[in-house]
N, C-alpha and C positions, 0 to 999 in steps of 0.2 A: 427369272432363271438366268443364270452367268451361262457362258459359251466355251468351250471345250474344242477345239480342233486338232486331232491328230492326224499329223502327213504320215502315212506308212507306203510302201513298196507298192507289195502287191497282196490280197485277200490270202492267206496261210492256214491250215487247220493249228495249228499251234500257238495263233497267237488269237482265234476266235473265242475260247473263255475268257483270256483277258481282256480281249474289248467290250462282252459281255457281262464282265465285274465290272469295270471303272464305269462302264452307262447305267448300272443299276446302282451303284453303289453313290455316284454320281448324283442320280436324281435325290438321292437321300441327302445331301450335301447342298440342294438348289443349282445343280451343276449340267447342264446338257451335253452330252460328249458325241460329237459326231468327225466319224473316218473318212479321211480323204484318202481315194487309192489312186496312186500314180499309173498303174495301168492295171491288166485283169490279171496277166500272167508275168514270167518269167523263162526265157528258152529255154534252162535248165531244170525248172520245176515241173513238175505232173502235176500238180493241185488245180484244179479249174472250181470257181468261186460256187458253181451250183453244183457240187461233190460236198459240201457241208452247209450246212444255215447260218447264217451272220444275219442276228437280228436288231443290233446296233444301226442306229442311223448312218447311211455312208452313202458317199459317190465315188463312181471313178470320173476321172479326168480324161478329158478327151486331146490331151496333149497339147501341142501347138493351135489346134483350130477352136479356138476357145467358142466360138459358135457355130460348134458342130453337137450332136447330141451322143456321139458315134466312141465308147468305150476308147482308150487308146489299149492295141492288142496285149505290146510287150515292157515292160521295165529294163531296162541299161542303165548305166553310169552317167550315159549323156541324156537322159529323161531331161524335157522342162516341159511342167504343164503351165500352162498362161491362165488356165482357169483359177488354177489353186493359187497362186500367184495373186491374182488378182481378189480371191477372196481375201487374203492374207494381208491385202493393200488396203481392204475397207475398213480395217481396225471392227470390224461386227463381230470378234469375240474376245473373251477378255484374253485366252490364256493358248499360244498355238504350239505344243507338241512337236519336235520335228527333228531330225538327223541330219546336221552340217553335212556331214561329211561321206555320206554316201551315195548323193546323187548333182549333178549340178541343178538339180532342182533346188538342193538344200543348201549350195552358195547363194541364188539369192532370195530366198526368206531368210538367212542370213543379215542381206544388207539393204531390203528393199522396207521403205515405210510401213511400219505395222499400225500406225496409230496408236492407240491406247492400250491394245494386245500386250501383254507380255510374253515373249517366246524363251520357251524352255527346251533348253536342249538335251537332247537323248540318245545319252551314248551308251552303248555297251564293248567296246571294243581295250584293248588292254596291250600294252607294249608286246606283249608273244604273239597278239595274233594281226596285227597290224603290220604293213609291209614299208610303208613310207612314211620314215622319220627322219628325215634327215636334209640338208640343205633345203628348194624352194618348198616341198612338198611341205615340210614343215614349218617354213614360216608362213605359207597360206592356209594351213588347216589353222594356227594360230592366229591369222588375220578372220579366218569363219568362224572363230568361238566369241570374239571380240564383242558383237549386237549383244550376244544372250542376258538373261536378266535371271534366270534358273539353270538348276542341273541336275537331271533324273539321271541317276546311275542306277546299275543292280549292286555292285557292291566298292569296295578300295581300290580293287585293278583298274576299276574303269575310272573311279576319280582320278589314281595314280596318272592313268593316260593321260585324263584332260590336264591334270596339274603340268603335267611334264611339257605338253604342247602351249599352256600357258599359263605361266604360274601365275598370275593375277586372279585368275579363277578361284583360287582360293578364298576369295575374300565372298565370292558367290556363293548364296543360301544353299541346301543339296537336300535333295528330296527320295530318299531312297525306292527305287523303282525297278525290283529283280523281274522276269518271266512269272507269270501266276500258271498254276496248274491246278486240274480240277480235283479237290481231295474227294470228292464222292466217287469219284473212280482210283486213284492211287493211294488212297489212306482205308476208305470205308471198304470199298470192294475188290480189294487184295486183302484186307483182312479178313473176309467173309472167304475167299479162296484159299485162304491157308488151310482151312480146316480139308479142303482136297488136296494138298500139296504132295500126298505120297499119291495119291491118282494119276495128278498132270506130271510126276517127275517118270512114275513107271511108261508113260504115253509116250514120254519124250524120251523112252529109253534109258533113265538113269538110276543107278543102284540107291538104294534109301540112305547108305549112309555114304553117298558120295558128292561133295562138296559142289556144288554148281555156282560157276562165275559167270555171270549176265553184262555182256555188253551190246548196249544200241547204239548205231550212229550210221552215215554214208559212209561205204568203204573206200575210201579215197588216203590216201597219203599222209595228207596229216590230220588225221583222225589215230593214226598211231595202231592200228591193232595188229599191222605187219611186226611194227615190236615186240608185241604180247606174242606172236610165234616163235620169235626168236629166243626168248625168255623163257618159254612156256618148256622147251626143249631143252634146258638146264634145269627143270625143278623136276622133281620127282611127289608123288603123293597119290592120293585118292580124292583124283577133284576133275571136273568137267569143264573144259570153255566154252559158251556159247554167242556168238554176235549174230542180232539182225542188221539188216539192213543191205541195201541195194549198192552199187558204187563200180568205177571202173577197177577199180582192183579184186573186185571179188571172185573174177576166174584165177589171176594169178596165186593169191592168197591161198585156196583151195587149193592149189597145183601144189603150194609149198607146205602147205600142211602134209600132204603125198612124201615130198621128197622129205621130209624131216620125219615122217612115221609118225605123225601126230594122230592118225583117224579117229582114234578111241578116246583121243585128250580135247582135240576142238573142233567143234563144228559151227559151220558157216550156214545159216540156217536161212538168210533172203531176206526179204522184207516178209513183215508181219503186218497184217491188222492191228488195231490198237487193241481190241478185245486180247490179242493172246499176246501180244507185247506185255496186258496185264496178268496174263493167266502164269507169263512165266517169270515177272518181276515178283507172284507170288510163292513162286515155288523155287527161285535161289535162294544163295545163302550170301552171295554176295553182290556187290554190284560193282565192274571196274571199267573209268574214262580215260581211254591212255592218250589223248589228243597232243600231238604237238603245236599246237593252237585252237582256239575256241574262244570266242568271246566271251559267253555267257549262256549255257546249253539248258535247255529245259531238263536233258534224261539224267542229269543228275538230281535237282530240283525232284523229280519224279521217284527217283528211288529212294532221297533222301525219304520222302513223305509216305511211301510206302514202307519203310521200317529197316530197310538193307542197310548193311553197314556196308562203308565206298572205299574204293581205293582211286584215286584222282588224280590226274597229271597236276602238276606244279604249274605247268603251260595252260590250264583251263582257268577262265577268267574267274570264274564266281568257288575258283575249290578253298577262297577261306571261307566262305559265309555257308559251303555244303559240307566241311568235313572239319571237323576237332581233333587231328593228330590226335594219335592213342585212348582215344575218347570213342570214339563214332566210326574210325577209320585212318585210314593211312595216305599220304600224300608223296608223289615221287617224281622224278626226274625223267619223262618220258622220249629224251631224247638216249638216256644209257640204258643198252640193254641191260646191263647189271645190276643197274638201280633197281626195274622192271622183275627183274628176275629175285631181289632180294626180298620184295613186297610181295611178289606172289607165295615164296616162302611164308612171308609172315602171316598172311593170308590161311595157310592151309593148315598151315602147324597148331594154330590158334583154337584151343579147347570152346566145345561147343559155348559152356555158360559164356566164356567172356563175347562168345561175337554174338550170344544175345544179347548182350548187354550193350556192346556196340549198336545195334539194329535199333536197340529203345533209343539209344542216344540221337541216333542219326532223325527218327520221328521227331525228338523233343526239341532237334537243330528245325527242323521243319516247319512246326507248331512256334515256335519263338520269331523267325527270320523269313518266311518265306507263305503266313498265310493272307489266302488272299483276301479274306475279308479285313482282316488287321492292317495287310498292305496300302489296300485300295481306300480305307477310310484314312490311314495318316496324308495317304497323299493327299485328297482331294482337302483335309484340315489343312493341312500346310499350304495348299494352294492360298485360298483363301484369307489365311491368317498374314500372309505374305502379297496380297493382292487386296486392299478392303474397296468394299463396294464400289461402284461408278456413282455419283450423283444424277440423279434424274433431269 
């Protein structure tokens, strides 16, 4: 059986199916995949690792005390774990997973003896949402891509990145590696709730032939949906906004929905459970991510696959591999409100057939680009076919 190491952060519910694809998927392949967690949590996050089941092989690292048994509590920028590290050193797997560039953990598995390992680097980060490009920080991210032997991207933005930080990488093999989502929940059983769709829209208040826009995200600043207010108050129609989600702007945002007269056009609805994040990705008509940055977000991946045709900032790392201009949905410029405002028009104006026909398109972007079983078995072929065996 070959060996598998991913370094990730910290335990996430959103990245728990895809650890649970690549380890099953994995064994099918002769492949062992086991998570190395740099600590349990994050200050910022709420997620605590026993709030979901991860039933992939993993440890967390106990930080500096490498013989200690004792979890390290939190993840920073300045994280080293000496444990992981040291796994890393023994050359005992073939192939180590891991993110240069977001903790100094990951400068040195970077540059520290791997042995016989191949380390592949995994990025998702894309010039809009990346803050330091430019003199030293830029020549040392291009001194940490240097080791690598691979390059798992999710899509062009993020190769774009690495190319741009080192153009030599171009000659390196690229193993396509977008977010996996679970379609038995956003393909199968948002299809099985459409058939409630005028139930859950009357629940949530809205008239049957009024247009509902679904946005998820943290409401914070550049997640952009302060612009979608500003926009939303130049368009006129028969259409509804809705955003989940938790974030330091969400009392102001509300405030300014007040002062613009929006109550009956957007609501700010909190954070959801996933159940009714599904309940109501089934019952829009649209889906829109107005981020002034983003790497590479699951909630579009998610709506694609649940059948919504999108409307997606220009600034979101994966909106070419989520949306087909005039095809599936609309792409725009999330830092002009007029851009924002012209797409919502285009958005509302749009005769029901064609944004079915959008919604099919955006599933068949889904089904082609983003499934997980398809994903997970090229990668771990490609592994392989780019790695042959060890001799005994």
């Amino acid at each position: 059986m070959r060996k598998l190491l991913i370094i990730n952060n910290i335990p996430t519910p959103y990245r728990t199916y895809m650890f649970h694809k690549l380890y099953d998927v994995g064994r099918e392949h002769g492949v062992e995949t086991t998570i190395a967690f740099q600590a349990e949590r994050e200050a910022r996050r709420v997620w605590k690792a026993e709030d979901f089941a991860l039933r992939t092989p993993h440890f967390y690292s106990s930080g500096l005390r490498f013989w200690s048994k004792r979890p390290r509590k939190f993840f920073t920028y300045p994280t080293v774990n000496i444990d992981i590290l040291r796994r890393v050193m023994s050359g005992a797997y073939d192939w180590i997973l891991y993110a240069p560039l977001n903790s100094m953990n990951g400068w040195f598995v970077s540059w520290l003896p791997a042995g016989r390992s191949k380390k592949v680097v995994w990025s998702e980060s894309n010039l809009h949402s990346t803050r330091y490009m430019s003199g030293f920080a830029r020549a040392f991210k291009r001194f940490l891509l240097a080791p690598c032997h691979v390059l798992a991207c999710p899509g062009e933005r993020a190769l774009e990145y690495v190319y741009t930080l080192r153009p030599k990488a171009r000659a390196l093999p690229v193993i396509h590696l977008p977010n996996l989502v679970d379609t038995a929940l956003f393909e199968q059983r948002v299809g099985q709730l459409r058939s409630q769709r005028d139930a859950i829209r009357r629940e949530l208040d809205f008239d049957a032939d009024q247009q509902l826009i679904l946005g998820v995200g943290r409401m914070v600043d550049y997640k952009g949906f302060g612009q979608v207010l500003e926009a939303a108050a130049q368009v006129d129609g028969n259409y509804r906004l809705m955003f989940l989600g938790e974030g330091e702007r969400l009392d102001s945002w509300r405030e300014r929905v007040r002062a613009l007269k929006l109550e009956r056009r957007v609501t700010f609805a909190g954070q959801q459970p996933e159940a009714e994040v599904v309940r109501r990705l089934a019952a829009a008509d649209w889906f829109i991510h107005p981020a002034l940055e983003d790497p590479s977000p699951l909630v579009t991946i998610e709506a694609a696959t649940a059948g919504l045709p999108l409307a997606v900032a220009n600034q979101t790392g994966n909106a070419p591999e989520t949306v087909e201009p005039g095809q599936s949905g609309f792409r725009f410029d999330a830092s002009c409100i007029g851009d924002v405002a012209e797409t919502l028009r285009k958005m509302v104006s749009m005769p029901i057939q064609q944004r079915l026909q959008f919604g099919a398109r955006s599933r068949e972007l889904a089904q082609e680009r983003f499934s997980p079983d398809l994903v997970s078995n090229r990668f771990f072929a490609e592994l392989l076919r780019l790695s042959p065996a060890r001799s005994s």
